[in-house]
Each structure stands twice: as structure tokens, then as C-alpha cells.
C-alpha positions in Angstrom: 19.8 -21.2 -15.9 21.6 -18.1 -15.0 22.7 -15.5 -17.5 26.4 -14.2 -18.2 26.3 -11.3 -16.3 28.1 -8.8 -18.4 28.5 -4.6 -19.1 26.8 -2.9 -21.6 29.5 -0.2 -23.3 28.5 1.7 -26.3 26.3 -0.8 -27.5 28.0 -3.8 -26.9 27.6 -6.1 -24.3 31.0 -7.8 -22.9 33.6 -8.4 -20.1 35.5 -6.4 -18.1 38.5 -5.3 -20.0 41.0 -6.2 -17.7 39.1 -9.9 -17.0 38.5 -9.3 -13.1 35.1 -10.7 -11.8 33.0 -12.0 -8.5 30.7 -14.2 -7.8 27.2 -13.5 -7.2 25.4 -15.7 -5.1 22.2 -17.4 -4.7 21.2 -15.8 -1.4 18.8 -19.5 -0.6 21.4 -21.0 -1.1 24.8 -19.4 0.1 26.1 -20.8 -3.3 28.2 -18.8 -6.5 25.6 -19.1 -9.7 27.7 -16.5 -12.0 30.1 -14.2 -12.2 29.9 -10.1 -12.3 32.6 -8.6 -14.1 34.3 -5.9 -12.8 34.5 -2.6 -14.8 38.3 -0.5 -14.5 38.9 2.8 -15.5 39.2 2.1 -19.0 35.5 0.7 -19.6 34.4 3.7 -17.6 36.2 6.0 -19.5 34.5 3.7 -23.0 31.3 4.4 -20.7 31.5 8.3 -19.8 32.7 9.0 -24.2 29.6 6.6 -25.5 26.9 8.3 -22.8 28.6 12.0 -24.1 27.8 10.8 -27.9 24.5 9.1 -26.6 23.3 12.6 -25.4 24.4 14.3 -28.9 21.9 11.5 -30.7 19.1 11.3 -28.0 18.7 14.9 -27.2 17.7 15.8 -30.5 15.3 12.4 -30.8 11.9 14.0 -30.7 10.1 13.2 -28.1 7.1 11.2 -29.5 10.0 9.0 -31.0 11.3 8.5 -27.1 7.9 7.7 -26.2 7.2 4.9 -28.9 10.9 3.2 -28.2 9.9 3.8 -23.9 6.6 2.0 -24.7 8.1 -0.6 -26.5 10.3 -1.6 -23.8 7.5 -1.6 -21.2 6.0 -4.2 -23.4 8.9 -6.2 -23.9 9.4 -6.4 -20.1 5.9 -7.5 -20.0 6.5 -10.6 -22.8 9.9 -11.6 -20.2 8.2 -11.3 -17.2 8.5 -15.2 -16.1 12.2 -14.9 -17.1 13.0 -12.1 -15.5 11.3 -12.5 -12.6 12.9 -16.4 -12.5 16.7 -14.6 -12.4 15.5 -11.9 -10.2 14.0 -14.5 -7.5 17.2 -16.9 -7.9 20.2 -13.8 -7.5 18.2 -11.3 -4.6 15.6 -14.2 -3.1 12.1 -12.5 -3.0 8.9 -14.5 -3.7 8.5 -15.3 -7.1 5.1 -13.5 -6.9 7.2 -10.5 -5.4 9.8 -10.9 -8.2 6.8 -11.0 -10.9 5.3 -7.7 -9.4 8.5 -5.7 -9.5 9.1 -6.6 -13.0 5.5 -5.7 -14.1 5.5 -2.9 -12.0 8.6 -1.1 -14.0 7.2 -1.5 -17.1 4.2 0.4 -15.7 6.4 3.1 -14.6 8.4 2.8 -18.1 4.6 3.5 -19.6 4.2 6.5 -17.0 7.7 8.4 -18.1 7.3 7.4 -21.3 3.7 9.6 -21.5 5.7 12.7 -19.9 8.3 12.9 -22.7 5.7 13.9 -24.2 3.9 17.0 -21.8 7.6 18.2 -20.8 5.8 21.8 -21.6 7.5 24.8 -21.4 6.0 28.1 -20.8 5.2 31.2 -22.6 5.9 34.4 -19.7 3.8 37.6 -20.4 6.3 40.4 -21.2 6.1 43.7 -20.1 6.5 45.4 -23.8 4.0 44.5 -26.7 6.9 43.7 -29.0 9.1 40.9 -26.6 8.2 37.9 -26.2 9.2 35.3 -23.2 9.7 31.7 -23.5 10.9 29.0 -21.1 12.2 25.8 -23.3 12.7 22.7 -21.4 16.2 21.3 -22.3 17.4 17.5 -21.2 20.3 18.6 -18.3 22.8 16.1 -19.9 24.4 12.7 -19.4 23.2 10.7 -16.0 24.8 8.6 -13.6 23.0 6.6 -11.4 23.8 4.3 -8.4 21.1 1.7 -7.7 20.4 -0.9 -5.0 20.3 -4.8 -4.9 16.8 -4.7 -3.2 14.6 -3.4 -5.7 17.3 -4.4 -8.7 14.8 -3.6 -11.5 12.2 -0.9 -9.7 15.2 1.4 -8.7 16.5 1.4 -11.7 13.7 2.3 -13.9 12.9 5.1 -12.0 16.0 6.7 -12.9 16.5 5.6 -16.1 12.9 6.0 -17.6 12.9 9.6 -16.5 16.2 10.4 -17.6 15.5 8.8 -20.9 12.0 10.4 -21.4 13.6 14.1 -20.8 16.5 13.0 -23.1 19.1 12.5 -21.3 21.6 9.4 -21.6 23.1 7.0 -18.8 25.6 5.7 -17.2 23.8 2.7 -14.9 25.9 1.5 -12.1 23.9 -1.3 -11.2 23.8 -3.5 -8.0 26.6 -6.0 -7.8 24.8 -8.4 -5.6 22.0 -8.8 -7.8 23.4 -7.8 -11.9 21.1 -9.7 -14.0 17.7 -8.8 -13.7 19.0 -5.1 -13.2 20.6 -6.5 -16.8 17.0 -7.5 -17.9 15.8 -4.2 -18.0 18.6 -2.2 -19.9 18.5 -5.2 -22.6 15.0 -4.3 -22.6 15.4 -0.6 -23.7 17.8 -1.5 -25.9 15.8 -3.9 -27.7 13.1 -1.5 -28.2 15.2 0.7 -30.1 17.4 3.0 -27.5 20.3 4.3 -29.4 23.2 1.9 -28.4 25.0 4.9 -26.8 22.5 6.2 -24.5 21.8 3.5 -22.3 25.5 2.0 -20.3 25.4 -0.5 -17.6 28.5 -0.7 -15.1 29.1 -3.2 -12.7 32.5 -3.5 -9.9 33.4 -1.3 -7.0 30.8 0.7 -5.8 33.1 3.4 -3.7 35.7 3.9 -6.7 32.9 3.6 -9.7 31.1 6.4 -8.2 34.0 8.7 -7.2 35.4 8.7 -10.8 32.1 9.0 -12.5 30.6 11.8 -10.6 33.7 14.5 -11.1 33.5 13.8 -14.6 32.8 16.9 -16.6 30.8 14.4 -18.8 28.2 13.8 -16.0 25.6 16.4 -15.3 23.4 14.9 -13.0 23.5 12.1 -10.1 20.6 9.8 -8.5 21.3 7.6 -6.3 19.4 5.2 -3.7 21.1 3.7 -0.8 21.8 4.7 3.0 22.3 7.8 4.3 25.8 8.1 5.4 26.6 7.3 1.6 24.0 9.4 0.6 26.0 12.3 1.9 29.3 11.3 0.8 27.8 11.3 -2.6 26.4 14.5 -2.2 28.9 16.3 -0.6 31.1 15.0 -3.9 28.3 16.0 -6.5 28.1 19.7 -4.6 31.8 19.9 -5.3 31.5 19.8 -8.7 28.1 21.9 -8.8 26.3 18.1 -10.4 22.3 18.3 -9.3 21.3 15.1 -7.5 18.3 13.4 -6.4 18.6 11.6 -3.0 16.5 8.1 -2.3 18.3 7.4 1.0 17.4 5.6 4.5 14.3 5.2 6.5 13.0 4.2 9.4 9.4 4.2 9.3 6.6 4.8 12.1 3.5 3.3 11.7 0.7 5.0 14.5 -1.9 2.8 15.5 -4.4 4.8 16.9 -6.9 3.9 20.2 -10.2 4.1 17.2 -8.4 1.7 14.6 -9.0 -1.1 12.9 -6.8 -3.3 14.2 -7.6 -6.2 12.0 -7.0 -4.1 8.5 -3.7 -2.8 10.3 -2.6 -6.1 11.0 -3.3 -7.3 7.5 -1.9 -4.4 5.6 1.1 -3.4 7.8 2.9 -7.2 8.4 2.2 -7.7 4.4 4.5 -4.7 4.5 7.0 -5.7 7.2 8.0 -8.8 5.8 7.5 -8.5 1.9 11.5 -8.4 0.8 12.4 -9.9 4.0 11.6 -6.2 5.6 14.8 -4.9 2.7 12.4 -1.9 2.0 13.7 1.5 2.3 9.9 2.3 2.8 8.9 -0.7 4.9 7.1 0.0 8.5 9.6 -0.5 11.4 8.8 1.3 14.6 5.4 0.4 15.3 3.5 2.4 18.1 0.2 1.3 19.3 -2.1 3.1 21.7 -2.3 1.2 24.6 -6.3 0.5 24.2 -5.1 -1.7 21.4 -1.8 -2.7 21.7 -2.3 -6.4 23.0 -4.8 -7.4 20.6 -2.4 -5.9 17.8 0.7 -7.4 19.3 -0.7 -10.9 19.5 -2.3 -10.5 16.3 1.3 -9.5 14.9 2.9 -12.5 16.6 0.4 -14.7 15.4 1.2 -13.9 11.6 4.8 -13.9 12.1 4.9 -17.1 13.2 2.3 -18.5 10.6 4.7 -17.2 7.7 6.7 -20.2 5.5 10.4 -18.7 4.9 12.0 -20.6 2.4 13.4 -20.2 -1.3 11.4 -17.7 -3.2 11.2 -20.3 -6.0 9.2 -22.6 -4.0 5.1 -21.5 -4.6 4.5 -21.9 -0.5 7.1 -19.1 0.3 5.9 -16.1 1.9 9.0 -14.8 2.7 12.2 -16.0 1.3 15.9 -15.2 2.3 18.2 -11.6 3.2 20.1 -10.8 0.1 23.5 -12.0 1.7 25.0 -12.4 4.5 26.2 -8.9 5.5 22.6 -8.5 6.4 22.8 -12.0 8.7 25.1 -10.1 10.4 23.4 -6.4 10.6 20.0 -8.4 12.2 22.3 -10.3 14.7 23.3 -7.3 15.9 20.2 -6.1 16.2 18.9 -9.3 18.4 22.4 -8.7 20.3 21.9 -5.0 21.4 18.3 -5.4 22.2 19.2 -8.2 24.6 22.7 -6.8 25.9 19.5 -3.9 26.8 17.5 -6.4 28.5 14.7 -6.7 25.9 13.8 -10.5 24.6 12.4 -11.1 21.2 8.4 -11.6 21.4 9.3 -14.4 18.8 12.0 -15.0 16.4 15.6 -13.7 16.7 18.1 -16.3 15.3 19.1 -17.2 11.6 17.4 -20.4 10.1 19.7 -23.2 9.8 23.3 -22.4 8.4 22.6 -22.7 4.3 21.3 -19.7 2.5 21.0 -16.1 4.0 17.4 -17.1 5.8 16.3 -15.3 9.3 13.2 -15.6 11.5 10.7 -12.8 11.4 11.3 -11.1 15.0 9.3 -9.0 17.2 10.8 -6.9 19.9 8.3 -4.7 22.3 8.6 -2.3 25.5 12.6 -1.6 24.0 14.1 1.8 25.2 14.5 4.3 23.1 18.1 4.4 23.0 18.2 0.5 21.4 19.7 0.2 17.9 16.3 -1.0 16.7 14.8 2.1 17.5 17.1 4.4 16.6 18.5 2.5 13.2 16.7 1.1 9.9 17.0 -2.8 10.7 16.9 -3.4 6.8 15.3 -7.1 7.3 12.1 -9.0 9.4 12.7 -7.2 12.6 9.7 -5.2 14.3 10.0 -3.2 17.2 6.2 -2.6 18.9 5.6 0.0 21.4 2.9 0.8 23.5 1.8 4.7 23.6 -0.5 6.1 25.7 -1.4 9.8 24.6 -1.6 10.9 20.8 1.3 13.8 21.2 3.6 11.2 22.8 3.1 8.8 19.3 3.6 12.5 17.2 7.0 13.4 19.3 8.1 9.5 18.2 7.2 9.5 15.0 9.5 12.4 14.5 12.3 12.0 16.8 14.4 10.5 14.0 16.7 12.6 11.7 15.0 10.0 9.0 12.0 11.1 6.9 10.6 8.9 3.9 7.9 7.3 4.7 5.1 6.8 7.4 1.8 4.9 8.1 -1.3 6.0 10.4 -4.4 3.9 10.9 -7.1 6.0 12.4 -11.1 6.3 12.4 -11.0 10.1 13.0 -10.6 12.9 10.5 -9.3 15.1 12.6 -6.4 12.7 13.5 -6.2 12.2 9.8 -5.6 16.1 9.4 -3.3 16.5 12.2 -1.2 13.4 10.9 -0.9 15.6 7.1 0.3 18.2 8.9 2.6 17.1 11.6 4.6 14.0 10.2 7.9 15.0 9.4 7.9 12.8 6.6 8.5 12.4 2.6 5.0 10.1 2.1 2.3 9.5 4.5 -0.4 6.6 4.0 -3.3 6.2 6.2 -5.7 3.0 6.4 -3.6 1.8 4.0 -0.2 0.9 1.6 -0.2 3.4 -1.0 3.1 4.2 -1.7 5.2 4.2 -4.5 2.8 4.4 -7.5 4.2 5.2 -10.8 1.9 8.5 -10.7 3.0 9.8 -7.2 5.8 11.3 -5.6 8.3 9.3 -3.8 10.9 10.9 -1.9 12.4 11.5 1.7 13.2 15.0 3.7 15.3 15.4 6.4 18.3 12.5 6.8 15.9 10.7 4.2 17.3 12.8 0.9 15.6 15.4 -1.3 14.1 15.2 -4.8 11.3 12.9 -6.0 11.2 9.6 -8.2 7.7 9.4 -8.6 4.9 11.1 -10.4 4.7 14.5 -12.3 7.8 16.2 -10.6 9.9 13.6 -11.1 11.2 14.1 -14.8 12.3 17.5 -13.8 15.1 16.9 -11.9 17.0 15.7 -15.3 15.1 19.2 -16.6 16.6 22.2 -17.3 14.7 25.3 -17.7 16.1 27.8 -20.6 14.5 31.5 -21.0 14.8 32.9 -24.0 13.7 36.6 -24.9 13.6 38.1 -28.0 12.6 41.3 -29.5 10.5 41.3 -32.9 12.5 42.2 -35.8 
């Protein structure tokens, strides 16, 4: 069954105070399976004075005592993972088996964060007199509030919260109204392992207003947030007001380079596994696929061929390879898509139209030979819709790849080293994986330049964004 969805407020989990609430939808279904309460000013206000005390307690937690209550929680998310996966599945609509990975996944990166509490180092700086000496002490920057997305309702979350919590910072989580309860999962999680029951918040209600009254707040000292771009900016541009340091996760549109010396059949197999896992909702997911000519109808039949051959269908159901879109504002985005691309006189290769009328369900699409001044080509479709172009030299596939103001991620396959090497160098782009999916890894960087955002969530760097760096001199007595 469905859980009560409910906030989390200075350690108590509970209603909004004023009542309000919406429905949260099964997205295979199109039906209401809960209710989200609604947070006003009030609980935020409860919210911003218990993540203020929370930092006063947490701060001064050592941190091999964060790292024992961080490792604890991983576990715990491990012992749930059939249950959490089961809500995450029935609210957002992935696979099961996708719904089981993300859940086991976090508690991976839970483990990673949880091991750099403890190697936070700070530095000792040669002085220029025998009798000063120069130390940089790493202090936690303060109370956090993060904004995460329905897509990834567990995986975005622990990025930010792990790494806040292992530098010892507290947080305010605004978590994704579409899908609340596995996001739920993992703050009951932490605060089951022992988290302080004012360092950890979770809010739920209206995005817009929740994050203009948080982020002023003198409380807050730092913002991360994942979502689109034009946000993204909005968010920024508020933070900046109010001197706040933010980390950026925001929109992509990612190339994927099929060289003439591939091998087409692991591209095939590695980059539609990629298209269509989440229903193609993957801020990371390959989009704009360019193919050298050489190859391109062996690739595009190949593509067609698998698209066609997928089951969409519940994510509950064992034969699903792909299940529904998370609700129907992204029914709408993909027929508008499909629209455009045909109002341009492009037909889809295959697919194009929603599935039936019950649930948010859409066929995988593939577009080809699209100008360049499509939507597809110039927008992240956000769902199972490919756009394959042919390319004939290599600089013409380099000058696409970075036409876009977006940069987060991009994929290359390629036989030659020297490609490889040019690829490194010349992809205007936050991560780069060649001959295969290697993104996203506890232990490695992930972030965007350009439109894309700025900071990282992933690997060493990560945990000092919520970091600050404190020099202290002193001369001996």
C-alpha cells in the first residue's frame, strides 16, 4: 500500500499545519494513490528555526560519529530496498529493477560521503617567520536548502543531503511533489540511523513560493538545486542576491558521436539502454544522436529495431522495459515535440503518439534528417524521443555537439585514440563517456558547464561546496 505522505519538522513527522494537500498520482495509472501535504509559511518557519538548532548540534558532532550514523543509514536503505523501491515504482513509474537500482545506488553514495566526513583535511601553510604558524580548518558553511526533482526522487536527493550531512551541515529538503514518498524513504532512513531530529527537514507544497522564502532566509547558507535551466537561473539570480553559494544540476541535451570506426553493435546496446531507461526523464540521458554516414543506416535500423522490441507497461509488471512519463505535463511536452517536428516536415522513423488514454504511457520515437532549428534539436525532450542525424565529416559532428548553450553530459564511440583525445579536449561538456555509460558514480564528478550549471555532486569535490575554508594564523606565545 501507499504510505501517508507527510513533512518531517523538528523531528516530527506530520501534516501540513494549515490541512491543505494534493494528490499524487500513480503515473500507470492516471489515478490519486495519496495525498502530499502542503507546507505554509508557518511549518517553514518551524523548518528554517529546527535546521538553525540542527546546525548548533551537528556541527560540533565529530565526524567519525557522522560517519557511523551515515553508514548506518546506507544499511538501512539496503534492508528496505523491496519497499522502497515498491512506492518508488508505483508514485514515479520506472521498472522495478530501475526503482531497485536507484535505491541501492544512494546508499552506495550514502557510504561514499559518509567515508569523506572523515578526510575533510585541512592544511597546514608554510609561514614565512620560524615562530607563525598557518592553518586552514575546514568549517561546515551552515544550514542547506535543497530543491530536488521527481525523476531521480531518492538519487537526487542523497547527493545533497549525504554531502551536506557528512561536512556537518543541516537541511532543509524540499522534496519532489510528484513523487514524495520514496524521497520520504530516505530521510526516515537517516533519521533512523541516528541523525539528530533537527538536522534533517523534509518540505513538501509549492515549489515557486517554498523556494523564494527559503533561500532569502538569513538562516540558509547554501542552495543546491536540480531541475531546468530557466529555473536554474531564477534560483541563482535569487541566491546571488543574498550572497548564498549554490550548486547548479540543471538541463541537458546530450550528443552522442558515432564515429565512421565504431562499434555499432556496443553503441546500439549501451546507448538505447540509456535512451529509454526512465522513459528518457534523465537530465544525462543521450538525445541528439549523430552518426557518420558510413554507419548511420546500420545504426538507425538497429535503433528502430530495439525501440520497437521494447514492452512499455507498468513498472510493477516483471516484463516492463520501459514503463510510463511521470505525469501528464510530460504527455504534453512530447506531443509537442511530434507536433513541431512534423509542422517541419519530419515523420517519426517509429513511434510518436501516446499509448492508449490511461496512465501517462508514450511510444519510444525516433525522428532522423530534422533541421536544425526543430524543437527536438534545439530543446531536452525529457522522455523516449531520439533525434538521429547523419554526419559526414568529424568537425561537422564537433561544431554539433557544441552548438547548444547546454553542457552536462556527452557520449563518443570511437576505435581511434586520437579521436578519443580530441573528444577530451574539445566537448564543451561537464562529463564525457566514450565506448561506454560511465556516468554518475558515487566516486566521480557530476556536473554541467555552460547553460548546464556549475558545481559538482559527485566524487572528491563534491563535499566542498557545503565547505568552508578558515585560515587561522598565530604567533607563538
Amino acid at each position: 500500500m501507499y504510505p501517508q505522505v507527510q513533512l518531517h519538522i523538528a523531528g516530527a513527522w506530520r501534516a501540513a499545519s494549515s490541512g491543505d494537500a494534493l494528490d499524487v498520482l500513480n503515473p500507470a495509472t492516471g489515478e490519486a494513490i495519496g495525498a502530499l501535504p502542503v507546507a505554509t509559511d508557518a511549518d517553514l518557519d518551524e523548518a528554517l528555526a529546527s535546521a538553525a538548532r540542527g546546525f548548533t548540534v551537528w556541527r560540533r558532532t565529530g565526524a567519525f560519529e557522522r560517519y557511523k550514523i551515515m553508514r548506518k543509514a546506507a544499511e538501512l536503505l539496503r534492508e528496505r530496498v523491496d519497499t522502497v523501491a515498491r512506492i518508488m515504482t508505483t508514485e514515479q513509474g520506472k521498472p522495478l529493477a530501475e526503482s531497485r537500482a536507484e535505491t541501492l545506488g544512494a546508499a552506495d553514495t550514502i557510504d561514499w560521503f559518509a567515508e569523506e566526513a572523515r578526510r575533510a583535511y585541512g592544511r597546514i601553510v608554510p609561514s614565512r617567520a620560524s615562530d607563525v604558524m598557518q592553518l586552514v580548518i575546514k568549517e561546515p558553511v551552515g544550514p542547506v536548502a535543497a530543491f530536488t526533482p521527481w525523476n531521480f526522487p531518492i538519487n537526487q536527493a542523497v547527493r545533497k543531503v549525504a554531502a551536506a550531512l557528512a561536512a556537518g551541515c543541516s537541511v532543509i529538503l524540499k522534496g519532489p511533489e510528484d513523487t514524495p514518498a520514496s524521497c520520504a524513504e530516505l530521510v526516515r532512513a537517516f533519521n533512523d540511523a541516528g541523525v539528530p531530529k533537527d538536522v534533517l527537514n523534509l518540505v513538501f507544497g509549492d515549489p515557486a513560493h517554498i523556494s523564494e522564502y527559503l533561500i532569502p532566509h538569513p538562516v540558509i547558507r547554501k542552495i543546491s538545486f536540480t531541475g531546468s535551466t530557466a529555473i536554474g537561473k531564477q534560483l541563482s539570480a535569487l541566491a546571488g542576491k543574498h550572497m548564498k553559494r549554490v550548486t547548479m544540476e540543471l538541463g541537458g541535451h546530450a550528443p552522442s558521436i558515432v564515429f565512421a570506426d565504431a562499434d555499432v553493435k556496443k553503441a546500439l546496446a549501451v546507448l538505447t539502454a540509456n535512451k529509454y531507461r526512465n522513459a528518457g526523464q534523465v537530465c544525462v540521458a543521450p538525445t541528439r544522436f549523430l552518426v557518420h554516414e558510413s554507419v548511420f543506416d546500420a545504426f538507425l535500423d538497429g535503433f528502430v529495431s530495439i525501440s520497437n522490441n521494447l514492452t512499455v507497461g507498468d513498472g510493477l509488471d516483471p516484463n516492463t522495459n520501459m514503463g510510463p512519463l511521470a505525469h501528464s505535463r510530460r504527455i504534453d511536452a512530447m506531443e509537442s515535440f511530434v507536433a513541431d517536428a512534423e509542422a517541419r516536415g519530419a515523420k517519426p522513423v517509429t513511434g510518436g503518439k501516446r499509448i492508449g488514454n490511461r496512465g501517462f504511457f508514450f511510444e519510444p520515437t525516433v525522428f532522423t534528417d530534422l533541421p536544425l532549428d526543430s524543437k527536438i534539436m534545439n530543446e531536452e525532450p525529457f522522455g523516449p524521443i531520439s533525434a538521429i542525424q547523419r554526419f559526414s565529416d568529424d568537425e561537422e559532428a564537433f561544431e554539433e555537439a557544441n552548438r547548444l548553450p547546454y553542457g552536462l553530459a556527452a557520449y563518443a564511440y570511437t576505435q581511434s585514440g586520437k579521436t578519443a583525445t580530441a573528444l577530451a579536449q574539445r566537448v564543451e561538456s561537464g562529463m564525457i563517456s566514450i565506448n561506454h555509460h560511465g556516468l554518475a558514480l558515487p566516486e566521480t564528478p557530476f556536473g554541467g558547464v555552460k547553460d548546464s550549471g556549475y558545481g559538482t555532486e559527485g566524487g572528491a569535490d563534491a563535499i566542498e561546496a557545503y565547505l568552508s575554508a578558515k585560515f587561522v594564523t598565530q604567533q607563538g606565545l
